[in-house]
C-alpha positions in Angstrom: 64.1 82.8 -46.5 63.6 85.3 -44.3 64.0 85.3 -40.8 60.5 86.0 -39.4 58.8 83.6 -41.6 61.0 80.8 -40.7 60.2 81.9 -37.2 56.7 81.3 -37.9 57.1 77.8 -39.7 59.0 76.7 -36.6 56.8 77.9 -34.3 54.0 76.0 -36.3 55.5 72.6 -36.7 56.1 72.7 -32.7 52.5 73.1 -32.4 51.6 70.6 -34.8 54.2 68.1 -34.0 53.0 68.4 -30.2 49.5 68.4 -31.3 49.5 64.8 -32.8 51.6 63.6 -30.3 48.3 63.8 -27.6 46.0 62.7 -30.5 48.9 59.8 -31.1 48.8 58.4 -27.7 45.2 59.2 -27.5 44.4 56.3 -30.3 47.5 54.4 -29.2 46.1 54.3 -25.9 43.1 52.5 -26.9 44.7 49.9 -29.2 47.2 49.5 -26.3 44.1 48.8 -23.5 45.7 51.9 -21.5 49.2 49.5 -20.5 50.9 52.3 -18.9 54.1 50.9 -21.4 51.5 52.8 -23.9 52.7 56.3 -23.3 57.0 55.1 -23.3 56.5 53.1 -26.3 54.7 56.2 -28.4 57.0 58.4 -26.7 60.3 56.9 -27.7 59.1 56.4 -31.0 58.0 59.4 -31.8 61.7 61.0 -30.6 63.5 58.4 -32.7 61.3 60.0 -35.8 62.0 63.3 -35.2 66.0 61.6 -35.0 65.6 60.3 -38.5 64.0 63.6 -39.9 67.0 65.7 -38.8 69.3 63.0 -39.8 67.7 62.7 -43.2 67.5 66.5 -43.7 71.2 66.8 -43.9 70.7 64.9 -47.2 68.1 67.4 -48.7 70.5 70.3 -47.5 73.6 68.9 -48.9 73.4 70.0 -52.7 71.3 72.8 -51.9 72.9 76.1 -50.6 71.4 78.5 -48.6 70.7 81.2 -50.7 68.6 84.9 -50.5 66.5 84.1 -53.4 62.7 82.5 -53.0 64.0 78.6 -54.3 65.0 77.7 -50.7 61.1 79.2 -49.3 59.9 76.9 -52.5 61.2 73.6 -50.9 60.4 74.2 -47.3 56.8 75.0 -48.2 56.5 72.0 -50.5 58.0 69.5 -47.5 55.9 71.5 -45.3 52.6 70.4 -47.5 53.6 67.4 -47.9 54.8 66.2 -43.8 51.5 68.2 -42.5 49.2 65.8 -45.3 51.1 62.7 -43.8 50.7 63.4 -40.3 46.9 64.1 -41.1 46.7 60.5 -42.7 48.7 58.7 -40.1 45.8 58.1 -37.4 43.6 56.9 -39.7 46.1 54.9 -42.0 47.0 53.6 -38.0 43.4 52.6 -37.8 43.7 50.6 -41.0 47.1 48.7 -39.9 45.2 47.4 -36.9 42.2 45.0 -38.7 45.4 42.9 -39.6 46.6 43.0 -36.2 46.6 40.5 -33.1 47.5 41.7 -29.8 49.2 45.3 -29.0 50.5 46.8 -31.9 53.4 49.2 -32.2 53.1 52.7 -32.1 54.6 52.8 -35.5 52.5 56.0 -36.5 55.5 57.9 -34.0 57.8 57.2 -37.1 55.8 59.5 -39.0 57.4 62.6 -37.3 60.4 62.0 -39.3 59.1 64.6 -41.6 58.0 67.1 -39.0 61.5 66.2 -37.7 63.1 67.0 -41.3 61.1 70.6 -41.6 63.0 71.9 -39.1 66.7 71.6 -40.0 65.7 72.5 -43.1 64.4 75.6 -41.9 67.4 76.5 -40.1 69.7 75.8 -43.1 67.4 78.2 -45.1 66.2 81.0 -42.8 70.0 81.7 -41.0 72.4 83.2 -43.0 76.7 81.3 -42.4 77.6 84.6 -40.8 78.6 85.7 -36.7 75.0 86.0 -35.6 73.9 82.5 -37.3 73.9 81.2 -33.1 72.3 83.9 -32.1 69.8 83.5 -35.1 69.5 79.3 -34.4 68.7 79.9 -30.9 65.6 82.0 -32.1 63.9 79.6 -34.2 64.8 76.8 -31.1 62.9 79.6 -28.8 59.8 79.6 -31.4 59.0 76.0 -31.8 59.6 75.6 -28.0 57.0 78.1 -27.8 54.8 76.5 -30.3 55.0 73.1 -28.8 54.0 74.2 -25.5 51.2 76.3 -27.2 50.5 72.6 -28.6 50.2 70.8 -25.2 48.4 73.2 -24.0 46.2 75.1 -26.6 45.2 71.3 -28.2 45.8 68.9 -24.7 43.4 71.5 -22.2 41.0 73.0 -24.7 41.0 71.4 -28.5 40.7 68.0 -27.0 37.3 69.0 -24.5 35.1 70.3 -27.5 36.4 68.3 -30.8 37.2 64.9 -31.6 40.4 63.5 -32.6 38.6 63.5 -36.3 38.0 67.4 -35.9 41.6 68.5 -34.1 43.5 66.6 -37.2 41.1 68.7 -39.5 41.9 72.2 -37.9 45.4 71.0 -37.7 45.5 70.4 -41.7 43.3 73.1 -42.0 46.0 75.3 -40.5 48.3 73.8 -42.2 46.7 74.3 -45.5 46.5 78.3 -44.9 50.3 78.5 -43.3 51.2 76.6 -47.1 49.0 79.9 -48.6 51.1 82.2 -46.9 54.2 80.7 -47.6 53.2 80.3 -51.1 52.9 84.2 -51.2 56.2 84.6 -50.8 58.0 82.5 -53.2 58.5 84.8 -55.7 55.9 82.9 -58.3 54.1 85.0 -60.9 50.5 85.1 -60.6 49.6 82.7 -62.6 52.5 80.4 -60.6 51.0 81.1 -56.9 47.1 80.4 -58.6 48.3 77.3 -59.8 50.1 76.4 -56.4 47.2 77.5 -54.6 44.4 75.3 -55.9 46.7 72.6 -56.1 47.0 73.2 -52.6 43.2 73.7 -52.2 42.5 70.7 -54.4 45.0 68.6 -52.5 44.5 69.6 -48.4 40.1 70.0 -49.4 40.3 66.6 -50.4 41.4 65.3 -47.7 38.8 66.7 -45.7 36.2 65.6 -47.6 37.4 62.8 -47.1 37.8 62.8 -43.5 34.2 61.5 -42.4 35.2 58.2 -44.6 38.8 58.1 -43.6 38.0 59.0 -39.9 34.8 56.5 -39.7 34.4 53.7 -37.0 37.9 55.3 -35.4 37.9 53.0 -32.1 36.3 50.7 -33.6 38.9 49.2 -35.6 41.4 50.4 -33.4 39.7 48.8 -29.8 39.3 45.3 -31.5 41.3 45.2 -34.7 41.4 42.2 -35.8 38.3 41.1 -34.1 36.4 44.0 -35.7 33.0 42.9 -36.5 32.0 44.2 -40.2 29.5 47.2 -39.5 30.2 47.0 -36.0 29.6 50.3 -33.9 29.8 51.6 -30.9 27.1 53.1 -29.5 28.0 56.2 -27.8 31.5 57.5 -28.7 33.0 60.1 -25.7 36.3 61.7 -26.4 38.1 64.6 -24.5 41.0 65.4 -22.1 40.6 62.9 -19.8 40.3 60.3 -22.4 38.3 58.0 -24.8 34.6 56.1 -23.1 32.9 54.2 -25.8 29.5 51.9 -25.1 28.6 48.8 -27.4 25.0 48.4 -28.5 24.7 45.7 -25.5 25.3 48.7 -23.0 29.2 47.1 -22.4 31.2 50.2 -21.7 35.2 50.7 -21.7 37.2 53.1 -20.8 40.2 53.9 -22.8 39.9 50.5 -24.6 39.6 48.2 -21.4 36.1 47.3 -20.2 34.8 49.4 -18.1 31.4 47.7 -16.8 27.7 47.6 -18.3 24.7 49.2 -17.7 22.8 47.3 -15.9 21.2 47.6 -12.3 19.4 44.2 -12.5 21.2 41.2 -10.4 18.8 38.5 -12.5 19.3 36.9 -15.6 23.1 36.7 -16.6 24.2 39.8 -14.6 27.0 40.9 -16.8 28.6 43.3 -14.4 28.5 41.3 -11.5 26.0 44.1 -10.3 25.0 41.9 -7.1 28.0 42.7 -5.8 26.9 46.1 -4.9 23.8 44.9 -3.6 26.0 42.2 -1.0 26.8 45.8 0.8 23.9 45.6 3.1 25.1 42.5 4.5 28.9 43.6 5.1 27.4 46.6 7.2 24.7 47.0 9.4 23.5 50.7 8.4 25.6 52.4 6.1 24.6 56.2 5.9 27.4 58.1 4.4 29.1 56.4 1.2 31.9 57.8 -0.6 32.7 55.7 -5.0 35.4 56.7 -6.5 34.7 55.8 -10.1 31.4 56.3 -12.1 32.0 54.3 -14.8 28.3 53.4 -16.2 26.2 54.4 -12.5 25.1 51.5 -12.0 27.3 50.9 -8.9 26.0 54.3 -7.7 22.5 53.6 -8.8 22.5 50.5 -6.7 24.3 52.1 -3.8 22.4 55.0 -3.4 19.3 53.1 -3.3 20.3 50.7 -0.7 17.7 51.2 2.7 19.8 53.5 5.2 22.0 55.3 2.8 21.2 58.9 3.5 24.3 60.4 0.9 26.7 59.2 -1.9 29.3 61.1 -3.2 30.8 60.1 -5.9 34.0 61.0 -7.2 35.3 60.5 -11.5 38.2 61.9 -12.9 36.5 62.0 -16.6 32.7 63.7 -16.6 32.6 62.0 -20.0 30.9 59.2 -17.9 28.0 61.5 -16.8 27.0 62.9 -19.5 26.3 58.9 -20.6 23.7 58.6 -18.1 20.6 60.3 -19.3 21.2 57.5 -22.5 20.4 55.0 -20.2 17.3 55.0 -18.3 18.6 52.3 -15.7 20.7 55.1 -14.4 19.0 58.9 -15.2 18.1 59.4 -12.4 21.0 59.5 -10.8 22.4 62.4 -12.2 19.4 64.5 -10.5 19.3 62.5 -7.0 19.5 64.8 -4.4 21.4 61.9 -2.5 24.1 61.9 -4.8 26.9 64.8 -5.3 29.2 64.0 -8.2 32.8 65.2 -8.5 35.1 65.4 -10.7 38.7 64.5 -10.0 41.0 62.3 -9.1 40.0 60.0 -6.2 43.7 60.2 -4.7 43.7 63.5 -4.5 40.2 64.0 -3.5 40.7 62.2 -0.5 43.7 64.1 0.4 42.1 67.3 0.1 39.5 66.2 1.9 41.1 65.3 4.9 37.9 65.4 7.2 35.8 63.3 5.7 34.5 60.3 7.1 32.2 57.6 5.6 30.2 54.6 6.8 31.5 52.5 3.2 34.4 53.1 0.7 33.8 51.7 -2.6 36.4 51.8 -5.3 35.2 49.0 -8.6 38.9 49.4 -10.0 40.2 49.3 -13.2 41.7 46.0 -14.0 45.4 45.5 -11.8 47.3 45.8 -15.1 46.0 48.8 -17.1 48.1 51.9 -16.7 47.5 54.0 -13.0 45.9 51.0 -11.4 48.8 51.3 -8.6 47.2 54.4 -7.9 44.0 53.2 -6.4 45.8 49.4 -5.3 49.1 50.6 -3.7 49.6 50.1 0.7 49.4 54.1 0.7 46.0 54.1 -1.3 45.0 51.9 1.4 46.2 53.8 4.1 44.6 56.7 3.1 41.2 55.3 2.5 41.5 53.8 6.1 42.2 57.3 7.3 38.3 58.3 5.9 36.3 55.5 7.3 33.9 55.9 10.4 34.2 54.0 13.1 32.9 50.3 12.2 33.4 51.6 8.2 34.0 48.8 5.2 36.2 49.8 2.8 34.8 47.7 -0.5 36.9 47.6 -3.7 37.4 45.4 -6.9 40.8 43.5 -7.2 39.7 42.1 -10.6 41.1 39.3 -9.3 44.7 40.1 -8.3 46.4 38.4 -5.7 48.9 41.4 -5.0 45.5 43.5 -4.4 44.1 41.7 -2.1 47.2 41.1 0.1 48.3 44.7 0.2 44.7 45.5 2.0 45.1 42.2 4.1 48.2 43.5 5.1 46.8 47.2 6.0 43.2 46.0 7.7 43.1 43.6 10.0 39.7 41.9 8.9 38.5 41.0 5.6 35.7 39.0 3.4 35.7 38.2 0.0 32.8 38.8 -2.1 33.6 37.5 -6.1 36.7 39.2 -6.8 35.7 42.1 -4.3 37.2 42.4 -1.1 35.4 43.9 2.2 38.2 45.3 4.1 38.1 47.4 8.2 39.5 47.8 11.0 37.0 46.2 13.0 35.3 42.1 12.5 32.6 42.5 9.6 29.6 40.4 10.4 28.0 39.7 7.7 24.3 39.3 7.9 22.6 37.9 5.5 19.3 37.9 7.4 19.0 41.8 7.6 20.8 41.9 4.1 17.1 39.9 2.9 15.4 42.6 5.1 17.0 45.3 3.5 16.2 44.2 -0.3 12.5 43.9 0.1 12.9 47.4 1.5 14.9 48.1 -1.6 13.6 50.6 -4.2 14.9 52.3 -7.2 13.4 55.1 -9.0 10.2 54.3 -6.7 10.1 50.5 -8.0 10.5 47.7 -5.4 13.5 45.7 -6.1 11.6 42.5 -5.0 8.3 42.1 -4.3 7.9 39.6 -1.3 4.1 39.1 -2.3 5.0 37.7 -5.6 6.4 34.2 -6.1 9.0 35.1 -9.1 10.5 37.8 -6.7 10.9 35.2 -4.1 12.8 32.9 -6.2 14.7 35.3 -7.3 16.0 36.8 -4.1 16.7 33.1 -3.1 19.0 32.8 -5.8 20.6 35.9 -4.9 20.8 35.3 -1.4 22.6 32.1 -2.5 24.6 33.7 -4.9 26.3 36.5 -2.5 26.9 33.8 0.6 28.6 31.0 -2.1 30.9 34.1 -3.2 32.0 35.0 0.2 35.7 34.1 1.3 36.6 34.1 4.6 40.4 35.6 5.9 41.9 32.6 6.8 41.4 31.3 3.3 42.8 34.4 1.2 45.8 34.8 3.0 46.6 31.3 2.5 45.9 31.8 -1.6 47.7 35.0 -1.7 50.3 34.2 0.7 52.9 34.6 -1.9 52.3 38.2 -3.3 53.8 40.6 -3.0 52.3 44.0 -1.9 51.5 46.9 -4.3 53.4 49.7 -3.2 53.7 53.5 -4.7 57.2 52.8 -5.6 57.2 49.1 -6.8 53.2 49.9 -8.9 52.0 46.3 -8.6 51.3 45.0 -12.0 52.0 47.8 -14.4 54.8 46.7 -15.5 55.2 43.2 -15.6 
């Protein structure tokens, strides 16, 4: 084999190997409900493949000898068929192994690199020569997949994984695959009717599996979000996939966000209120006229809807670290119009880091509706130096409002920060000066209430009256005074940057 061309299939399996590791812990992430043990798990499988591979490739190499002639280009291109059509079925073969699962399953399709693993020792046995510059020689084809798996982080983790699916990246994958087999069929010495032969068989082989693909590839996260629970015919609604990860929506407008729920759409605090949506609404009684609001998170808008609308509030700006959420809203008409409210500026990054770039900025109400406390990055948002730094941005008199989904180490660690606090259902109202609530002007302030032009409530009509009632009741029998919390979390301990709260526990 000659040197360049074993160059090249280095280079290539680095790129591919890389490649499916993103698409990997992409799936894996979902299955997993984005645990941050999810990445760690499909990481130190996937080495302990490409361990086996090398291991096992001193087997394939023992009773074949390196040789000048085409036999040894012959093998490397068949294993190098036949690892790229395995990787290509492992996601959806991963699918598959999860409708018989309960609970997080292992990231078993990591194992699968043992024969990307194998295709490069093999390559080095075959494509440098036992003579003085065979180091010299090794330390090239090291230097080329190097270079192709960084080409694969970046090439397939910035770009690929913006405009395709993870159905569409394995395809260009195989079908790259399938034309690095043609060129390496060209040079194994076969006679014509020998390379025709290998290359329909190739054709035949690496086309069928892309016709496939649609069938193979169909109801992904499905299968994958709720395996065993997986509803026969069940779909999701809206599937959103690129770099910043995997949004999927459920006919009943449920969304989740890299496999854990993520909210609903829905802006309407009546009826059964799935998203707890009269929570945002209980800001007008935690503050008496809230102008400027900063939300980290978008999730479905109907936070932001709800805010934005609230009497007083003269700007939102809302911060998401994946747009994939925006370009949901125009599906829903509960939330359209926000994308085009000239009250609301939406940016895209990460909250953290958006408020320490912004250094400046001061508003009247924080909100943050949190991921859950376990899921992966949620000390991010939870920690005593998140806290700190949100307290840095708030006005004078400004309520910092976020979701502890109902941890007690949340709520302490902004206890411990602000010295005043309120409860509302698994929210918690924290500043640095006493929050009155008022639940009179709160009343005031929702017959006021509009949204897209359309009163809230009504106070002329009967079934609006009853209704507000209820939700009048609803957001003073959630409240919990100070005294009372610290008591129930007097116990936890406090999320820190360095300790990351629930993450791992």
């Amino acid at each position: 084999m000659r040197l360049l061309v074993a160059l090249a299939v280095a280079a290539f399996s680095g790129f591919v190997s890389l490649s499916y590791e993103l698409l990997w812990f992409r799936v894996y992430g979902v299955a997993n409900g984005a645990l941050a043990s999810s990445f760690p798990l499909l990481l130190g499988t996937y080495l302990l493949g490409l361990a086996l591979g090398s291991l096992w490739s001193q087997v394939l190499c023992r009773d074949t000898s390196p040789t000048t002639g085409t036999r040894p280009l012959r093998l490397v291109t068949a294993f190098f068929v036949f690892a790229n059509g395995v990787a290509y079925l492992s996601i959806p073969g991963f699918a598959a192994a999860c409708t018989f699962t309960e609970g997080s399953p292992a990231p078993w399709m990591g194992l699968l690199t043992i024969f990307l693993g194998a295709l490069f020792p093999l390559v080095a046995h075959f494509g440098v020569p036992a003579d003085t510059r065979a180091g010299a020689r090794v330390s090239y084809l090291y230097v080329a997949n190097i270079v192709g798996s960084a080409a694969g982080s970046l090439l397939t983790g910035f770009w690929l994984m913006d405009v395709l699916s993870t159905a569409g990246i394995s395809a260009v994958l195989l079908g790259g695959s399938m034309l690095g087999a043609a060129l390496l069929l060209a040079g194994c010495g076969l006679t014509r009717r020998q390379l025709a032969g290998a290359l329909v068989a190739v054709g035949v082989g690496g086309g069928g599996l892309l016709a496939a693909g649609p069938v193979l590839f169909d109801r992904l996260y499905e299968r994958v979000q709720f395996q065993a629970k997986t509803e026969p015919g069940f779909r999701f609604t809206h599937v959103v996939e690129n770099r910043s990860g995997v949004i999927t929506v459920a006919p009943d407008g449920t969304i989740y966000g890299g496999g854990t729920y993520d909210g609903v759409f829905n802006t309407d605090p009546r009826g059964t209120d799935k998203n707890l949506i009269f929570r945002a609404y209980a800001l007008s009684a935690l503050h008496p006229a809230p102008r400027r609001v900063l939300m980290i998170g978008l999730s479905s808008g109907s936070w932001a809807q709800v805010v934005a609308n609230l009497p007083g509030v003269e700007e939102l700006t809302v911060v998401e670290i994946n747009p994939g959420y925006r370009d949901l809203l125009a599906h829903y008409p509960q939330v359209a119009s926000l994308a085009h409210n000239p009250k609301v500026r939406i940016e895209f990054d990460d909250g953290r880091r958006w408020l320490t770039t912004h250094p400046d900025a001061r508003f009247d109400i924080i909100v943050a509706n949190t991921m859950v406390h376990w899921a992966g990055g949620s000390a991010h948002v939870l920690s005593r130096e998140f806290n700190e730094l949100v307290k840095a941005h708030l006005s004078p008199g400004g309520v910092y409002f976020f979701n502890t989904t109902a941890s007690h180490r949340a709520s302490r660690t902004a206890t411990d920060v602000f010295p005043y606090s309120v409860g509302v259902a698994h929210c918690l109202a924290v500043a640095d000066t006493p929050i009155q609530v008022d639940l009179e002007r709160w009343r005031a302030a929702m017959l006021r209430m509009r949204i897209d032009g359309v009163p809230v409530f009504e106070a002329g009509r009967e079934e609006d009256r009853r209704a507000l009632d209820a939700l009048e009741a609803r957001v003073s029998g959630s409240l919990e005074a100070r005294p009372r919390m610290l008591r129930r979390t007097d116990a936890a301990v406090p999320v820190t940057d360095d300790n990351m709260g629930h993450e791992w526990d």
